[in-house]
Backbone as ProteinMPNN parsed JSONL, in Angstrom:
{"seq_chain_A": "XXXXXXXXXXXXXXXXXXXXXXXXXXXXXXXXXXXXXXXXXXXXXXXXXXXXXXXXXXXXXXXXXXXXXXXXXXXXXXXXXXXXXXXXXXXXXXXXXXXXXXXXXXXXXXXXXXXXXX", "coords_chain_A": {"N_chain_A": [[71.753, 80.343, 124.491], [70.916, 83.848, 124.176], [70.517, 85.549, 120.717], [70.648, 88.555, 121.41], [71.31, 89.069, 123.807], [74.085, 89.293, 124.003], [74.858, 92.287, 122.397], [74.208, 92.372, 120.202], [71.564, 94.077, 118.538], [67.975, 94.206, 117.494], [67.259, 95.537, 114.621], [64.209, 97.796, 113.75], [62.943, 99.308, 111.563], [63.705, 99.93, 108.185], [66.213, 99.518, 105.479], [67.474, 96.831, 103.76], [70.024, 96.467, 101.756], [71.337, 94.935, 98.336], [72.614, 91.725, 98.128], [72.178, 91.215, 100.959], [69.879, 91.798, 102.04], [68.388, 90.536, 100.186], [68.895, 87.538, 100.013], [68.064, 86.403, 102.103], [65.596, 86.874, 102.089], [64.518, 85.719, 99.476], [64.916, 83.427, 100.241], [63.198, 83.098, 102.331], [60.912, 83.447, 101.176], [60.631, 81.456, 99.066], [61.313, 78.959, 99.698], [60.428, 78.945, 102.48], [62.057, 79.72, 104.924], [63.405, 80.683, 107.814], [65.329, 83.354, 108.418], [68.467, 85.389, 109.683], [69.8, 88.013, 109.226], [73.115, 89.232, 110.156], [74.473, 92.083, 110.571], [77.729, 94.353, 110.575], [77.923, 97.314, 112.955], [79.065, 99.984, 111.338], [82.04, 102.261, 110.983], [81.394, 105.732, 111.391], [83.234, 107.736, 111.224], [84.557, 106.47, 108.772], [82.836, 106.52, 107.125], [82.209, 108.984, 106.517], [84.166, 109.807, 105.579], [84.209, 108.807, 102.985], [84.989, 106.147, 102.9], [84.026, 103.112, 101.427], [84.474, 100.542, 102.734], [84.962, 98.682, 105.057], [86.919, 97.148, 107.126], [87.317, 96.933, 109.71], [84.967, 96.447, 110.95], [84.01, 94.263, 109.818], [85.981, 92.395, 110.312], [85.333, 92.525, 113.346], [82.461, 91.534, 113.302], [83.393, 88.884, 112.376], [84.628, 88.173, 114.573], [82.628, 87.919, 116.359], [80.684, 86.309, 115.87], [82.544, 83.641, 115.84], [82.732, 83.671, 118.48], [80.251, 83.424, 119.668], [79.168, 81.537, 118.367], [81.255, 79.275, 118.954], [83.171, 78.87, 117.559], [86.139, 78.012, 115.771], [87.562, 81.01, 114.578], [90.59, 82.357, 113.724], [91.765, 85.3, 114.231], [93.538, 86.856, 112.005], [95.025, 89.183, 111.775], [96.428, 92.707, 112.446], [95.73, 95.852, 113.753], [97.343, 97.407, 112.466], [98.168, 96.133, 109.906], [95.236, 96.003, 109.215], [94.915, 98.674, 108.372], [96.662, 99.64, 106.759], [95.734, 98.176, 104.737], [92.898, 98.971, 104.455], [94.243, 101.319, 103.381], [95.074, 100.605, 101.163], [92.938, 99.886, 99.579], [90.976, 102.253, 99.166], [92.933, 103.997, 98.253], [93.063, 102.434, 95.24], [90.212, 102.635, 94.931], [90.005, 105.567, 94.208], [92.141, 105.746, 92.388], [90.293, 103.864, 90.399], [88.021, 106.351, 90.23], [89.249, 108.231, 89.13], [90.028, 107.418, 86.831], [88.037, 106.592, 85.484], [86.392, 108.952, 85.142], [88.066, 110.328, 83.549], [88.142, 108.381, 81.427], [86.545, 108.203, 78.151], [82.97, 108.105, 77.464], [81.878, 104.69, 76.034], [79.515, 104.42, 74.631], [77.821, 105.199, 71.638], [76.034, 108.692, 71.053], [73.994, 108.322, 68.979], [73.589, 105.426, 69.654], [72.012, 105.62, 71.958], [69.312, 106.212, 72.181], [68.855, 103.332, 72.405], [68.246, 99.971, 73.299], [69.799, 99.232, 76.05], [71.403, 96.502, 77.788], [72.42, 94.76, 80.387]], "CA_chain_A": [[72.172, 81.728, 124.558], [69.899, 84.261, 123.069], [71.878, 86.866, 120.487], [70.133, 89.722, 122.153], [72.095, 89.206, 125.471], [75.129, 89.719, 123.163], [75.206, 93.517, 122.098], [73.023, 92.311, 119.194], [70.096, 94.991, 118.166], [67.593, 93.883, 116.654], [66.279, 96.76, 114.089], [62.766, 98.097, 114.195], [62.532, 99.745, 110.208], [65.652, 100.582, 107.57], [66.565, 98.961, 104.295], [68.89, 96.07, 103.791], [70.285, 96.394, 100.0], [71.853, 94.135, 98.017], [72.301, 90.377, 98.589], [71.989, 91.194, 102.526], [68.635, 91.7, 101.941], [68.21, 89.868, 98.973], [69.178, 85.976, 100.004], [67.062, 85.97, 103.055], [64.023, 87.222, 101.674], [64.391, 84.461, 99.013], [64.93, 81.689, 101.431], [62.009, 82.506, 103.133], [59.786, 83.46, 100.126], [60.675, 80.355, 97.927], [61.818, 77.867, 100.485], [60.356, 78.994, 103.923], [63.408, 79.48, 105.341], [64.074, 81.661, 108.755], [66.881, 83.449, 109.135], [68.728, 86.184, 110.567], [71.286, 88.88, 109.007], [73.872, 89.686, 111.239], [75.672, 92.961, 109.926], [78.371, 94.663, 111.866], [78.2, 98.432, 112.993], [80.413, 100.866, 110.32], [82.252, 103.083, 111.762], [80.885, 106.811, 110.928], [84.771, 108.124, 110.033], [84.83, 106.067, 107.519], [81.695, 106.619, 105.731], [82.482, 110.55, 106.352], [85.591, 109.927, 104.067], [83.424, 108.253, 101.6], [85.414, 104.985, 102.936], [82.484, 102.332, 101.517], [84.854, 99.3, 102.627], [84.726, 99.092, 106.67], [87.408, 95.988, 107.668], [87.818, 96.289, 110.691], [83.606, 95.873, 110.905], [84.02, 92.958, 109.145], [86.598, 91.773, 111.968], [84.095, 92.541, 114.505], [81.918, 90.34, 113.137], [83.62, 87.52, 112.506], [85.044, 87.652, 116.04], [81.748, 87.93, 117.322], [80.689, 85.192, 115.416], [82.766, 82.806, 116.367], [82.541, 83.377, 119.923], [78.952, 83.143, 119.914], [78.637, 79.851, 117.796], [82.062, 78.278, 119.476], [83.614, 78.572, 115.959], [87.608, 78.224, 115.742], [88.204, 81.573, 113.846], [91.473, 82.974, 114.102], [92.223, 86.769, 113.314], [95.649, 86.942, 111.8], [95.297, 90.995, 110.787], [96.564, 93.537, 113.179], [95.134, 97.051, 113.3], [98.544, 98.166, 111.395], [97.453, 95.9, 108.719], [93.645, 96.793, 108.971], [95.028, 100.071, 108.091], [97.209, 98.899, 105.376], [94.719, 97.317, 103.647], [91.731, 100.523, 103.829], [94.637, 102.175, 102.543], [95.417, 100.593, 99.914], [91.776, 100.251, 99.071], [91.048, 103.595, 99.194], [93.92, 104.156, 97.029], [92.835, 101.961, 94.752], [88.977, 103.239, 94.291], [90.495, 106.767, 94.0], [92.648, 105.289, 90.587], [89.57, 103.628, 89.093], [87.382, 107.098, 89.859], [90.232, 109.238, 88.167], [89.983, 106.57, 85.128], [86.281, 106.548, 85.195], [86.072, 110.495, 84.814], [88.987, 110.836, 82.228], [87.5, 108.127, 79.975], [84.98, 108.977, 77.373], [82.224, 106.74, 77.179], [81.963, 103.839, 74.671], [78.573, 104.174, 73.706], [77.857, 106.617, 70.88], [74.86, 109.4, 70.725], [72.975, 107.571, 68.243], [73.085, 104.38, 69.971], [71.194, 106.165, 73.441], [67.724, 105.724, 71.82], [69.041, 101.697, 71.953], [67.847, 99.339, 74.867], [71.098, 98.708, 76.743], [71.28, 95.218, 78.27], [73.562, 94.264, 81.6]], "C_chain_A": [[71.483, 82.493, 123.423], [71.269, 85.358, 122.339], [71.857, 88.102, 121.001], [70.636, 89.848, 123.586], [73.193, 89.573, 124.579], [75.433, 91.036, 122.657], [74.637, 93.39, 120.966], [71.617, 93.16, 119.229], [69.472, 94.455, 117.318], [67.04, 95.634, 115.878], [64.822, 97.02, 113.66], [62.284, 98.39, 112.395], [64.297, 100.012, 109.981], [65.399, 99.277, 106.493], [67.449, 98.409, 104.462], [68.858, 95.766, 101.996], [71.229, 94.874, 99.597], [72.064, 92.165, 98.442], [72.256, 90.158, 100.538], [71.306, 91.105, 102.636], [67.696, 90.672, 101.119], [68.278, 88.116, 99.408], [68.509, 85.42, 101.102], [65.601, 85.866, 103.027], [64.023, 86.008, 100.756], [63.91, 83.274, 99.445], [63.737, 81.774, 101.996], [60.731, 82.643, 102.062], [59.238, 82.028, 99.391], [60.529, 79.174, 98.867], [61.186, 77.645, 101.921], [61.171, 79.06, 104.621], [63.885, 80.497, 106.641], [65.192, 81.873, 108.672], [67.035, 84.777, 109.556], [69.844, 87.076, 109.886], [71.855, 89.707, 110.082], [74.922, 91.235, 110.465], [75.915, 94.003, 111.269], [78.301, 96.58, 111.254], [79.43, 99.52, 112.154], [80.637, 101.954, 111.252], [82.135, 104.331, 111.048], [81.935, 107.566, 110.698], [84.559, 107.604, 109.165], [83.964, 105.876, 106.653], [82.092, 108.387, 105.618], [83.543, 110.551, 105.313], [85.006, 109.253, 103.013], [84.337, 106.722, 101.527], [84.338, 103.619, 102.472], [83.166, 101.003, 102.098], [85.24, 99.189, 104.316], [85.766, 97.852, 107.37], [87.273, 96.052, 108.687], [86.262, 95.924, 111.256], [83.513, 94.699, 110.964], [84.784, 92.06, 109.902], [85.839, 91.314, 112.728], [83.51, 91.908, 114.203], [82.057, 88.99, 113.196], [84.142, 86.905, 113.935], [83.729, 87.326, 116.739], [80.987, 86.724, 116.848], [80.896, 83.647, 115.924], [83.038, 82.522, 117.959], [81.376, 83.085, 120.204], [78.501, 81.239, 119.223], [79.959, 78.909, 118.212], [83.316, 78.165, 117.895], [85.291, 79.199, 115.968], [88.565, 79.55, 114.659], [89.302, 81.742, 114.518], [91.99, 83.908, 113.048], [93.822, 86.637, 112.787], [96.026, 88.689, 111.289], [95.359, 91.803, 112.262], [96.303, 94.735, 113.281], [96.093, 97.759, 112.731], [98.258, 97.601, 110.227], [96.243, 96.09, 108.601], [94.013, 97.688, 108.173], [95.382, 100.233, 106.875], [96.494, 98.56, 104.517], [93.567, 98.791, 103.45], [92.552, 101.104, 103.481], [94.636, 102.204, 101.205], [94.061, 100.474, 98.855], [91.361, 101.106, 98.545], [91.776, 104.721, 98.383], [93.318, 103.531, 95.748], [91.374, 102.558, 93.566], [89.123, 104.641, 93.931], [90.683, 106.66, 92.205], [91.839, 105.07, 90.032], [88.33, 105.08, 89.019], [88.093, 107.946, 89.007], [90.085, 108.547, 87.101], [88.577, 106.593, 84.78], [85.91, 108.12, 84.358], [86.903, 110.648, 83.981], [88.798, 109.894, 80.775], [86.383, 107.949, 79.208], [84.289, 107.089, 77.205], [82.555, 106.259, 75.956], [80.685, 104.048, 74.023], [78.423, 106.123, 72.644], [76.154, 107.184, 71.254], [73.436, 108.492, 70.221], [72.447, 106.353, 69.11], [72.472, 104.643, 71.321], [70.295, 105.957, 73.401], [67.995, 103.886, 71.911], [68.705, 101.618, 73.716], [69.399, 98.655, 75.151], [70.775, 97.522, 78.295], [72.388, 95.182, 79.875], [73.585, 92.556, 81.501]], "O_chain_A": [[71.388, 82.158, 122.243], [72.314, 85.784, 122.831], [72.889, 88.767, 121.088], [70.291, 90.743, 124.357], [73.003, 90.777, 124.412], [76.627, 91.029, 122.355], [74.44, 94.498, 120.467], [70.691, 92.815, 119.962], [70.056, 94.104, 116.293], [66.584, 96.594, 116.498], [64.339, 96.043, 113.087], [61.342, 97.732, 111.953], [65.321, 100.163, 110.648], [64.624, 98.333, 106.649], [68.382, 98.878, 105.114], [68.07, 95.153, 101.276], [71.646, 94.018, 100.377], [71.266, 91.672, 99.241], [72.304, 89.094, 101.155], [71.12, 90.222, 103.474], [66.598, 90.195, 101.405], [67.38, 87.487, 98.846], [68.321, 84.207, 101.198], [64.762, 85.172, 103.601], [63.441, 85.065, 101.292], [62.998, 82.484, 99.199], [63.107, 80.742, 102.226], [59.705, 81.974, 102.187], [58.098, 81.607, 99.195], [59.55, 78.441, 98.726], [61.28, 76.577, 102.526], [61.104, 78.061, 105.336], [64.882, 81.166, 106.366], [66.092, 81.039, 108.773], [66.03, 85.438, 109.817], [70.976, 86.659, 110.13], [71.304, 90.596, 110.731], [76.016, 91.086, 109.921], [75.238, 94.362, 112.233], [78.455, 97.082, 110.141], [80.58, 99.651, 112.57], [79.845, 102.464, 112.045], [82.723, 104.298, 109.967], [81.692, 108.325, 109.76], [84.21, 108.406, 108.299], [84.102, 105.244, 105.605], [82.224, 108.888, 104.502], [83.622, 111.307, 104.345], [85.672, 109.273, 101.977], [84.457, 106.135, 100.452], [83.819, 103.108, 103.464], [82.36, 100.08, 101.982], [86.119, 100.006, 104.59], [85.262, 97.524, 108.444], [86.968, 94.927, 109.081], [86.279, 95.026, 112.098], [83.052, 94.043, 111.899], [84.304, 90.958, 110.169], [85.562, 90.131, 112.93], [83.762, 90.939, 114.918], [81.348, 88.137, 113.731], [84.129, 85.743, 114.342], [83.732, 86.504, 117.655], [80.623, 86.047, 117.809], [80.076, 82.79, 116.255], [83.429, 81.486, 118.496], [81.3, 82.335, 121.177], [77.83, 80.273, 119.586], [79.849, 77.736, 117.853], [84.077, 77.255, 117.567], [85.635, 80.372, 116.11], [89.667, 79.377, 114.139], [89.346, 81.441, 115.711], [92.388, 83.778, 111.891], [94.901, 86.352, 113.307], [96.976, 89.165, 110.668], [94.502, 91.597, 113.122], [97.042, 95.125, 112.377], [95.753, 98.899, 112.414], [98.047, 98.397, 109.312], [96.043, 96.508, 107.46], [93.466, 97.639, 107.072], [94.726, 100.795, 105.999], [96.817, 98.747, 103.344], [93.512, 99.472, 102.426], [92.007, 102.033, 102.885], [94.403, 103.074, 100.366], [94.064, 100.835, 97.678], [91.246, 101.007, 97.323], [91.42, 105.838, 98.009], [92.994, 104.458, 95.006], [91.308, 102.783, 92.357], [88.2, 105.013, 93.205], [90.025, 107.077, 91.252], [91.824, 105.657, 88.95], [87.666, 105.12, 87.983], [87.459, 108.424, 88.066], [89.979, 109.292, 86.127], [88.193, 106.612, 83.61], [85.327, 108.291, 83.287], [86.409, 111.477, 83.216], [89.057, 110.215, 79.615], [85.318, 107.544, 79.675], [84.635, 105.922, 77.024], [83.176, 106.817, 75.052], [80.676, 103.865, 72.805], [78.694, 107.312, 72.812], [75.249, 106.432, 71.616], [72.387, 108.16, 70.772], [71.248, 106.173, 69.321], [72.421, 103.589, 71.955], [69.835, 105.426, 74.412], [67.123, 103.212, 71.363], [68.769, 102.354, 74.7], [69.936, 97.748, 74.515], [70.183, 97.707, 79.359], [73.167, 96.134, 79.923], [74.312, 91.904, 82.25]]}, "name": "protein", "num_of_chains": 1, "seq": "XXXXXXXXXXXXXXXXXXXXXXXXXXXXXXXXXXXXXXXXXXXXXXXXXXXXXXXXXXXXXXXXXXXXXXXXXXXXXXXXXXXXXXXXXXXXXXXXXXXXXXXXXXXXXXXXXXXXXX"}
């Protein structure tokens, strides 16, 4: 079974950030390694609300997942808890932007000309 009979697109151009992009390109750089990132459709409400955290996506995937590879998931989240949960998310990233913007940075003036490490 190909994944392209499946509702699977493959994409033509577009950027894949972060380790989505990042752990495949590796594998095949270092290692030779084919593979395939599967990421699931966001739903365009919830990037319009500046939602960046998409569960029930992430559902979709894994259902589709394991129907395609035979794989014994089982959902246990109901779209009342889906909801529950981007709420409380959502809630959540709200609190740490209100704490972000009300506290003053740590680094001082002087130390700006300094090479700052991560």
């Amino acid at each position: 079974m190909d994944l392209f009979e499946k509702d699977c697109k493959p994409i033509s151009k577009g950027v894949i950030i972060g380790s989505n992009g990042l752990i495949p390109s590796l594998m095949k750089a270092r290692f030779g390694v084919d593979g395939v990132v599967l990421l699931a459709e966001t739903d365009n409400s919830a990037m319009m609300n500046e939602n960046i955290t998409d569960l029930q996506a992430s559902i979709d995937l894994l259902e589709f997942i394991a129907k395609f590879y035979k794989i014994p998931i089982q959902n246990s989240f109901s779209q009342q808890k889906v909801d529950e949960i981007t709420k409380d998310i959502d809630s959540k990233r709200k609190e740490l932007e209100q704490e972000f913007e009300t506290t003053p940075p740590s680094v001082e003036l002087a130390d700006l000309n300094k090479s700052l490490y991560i």
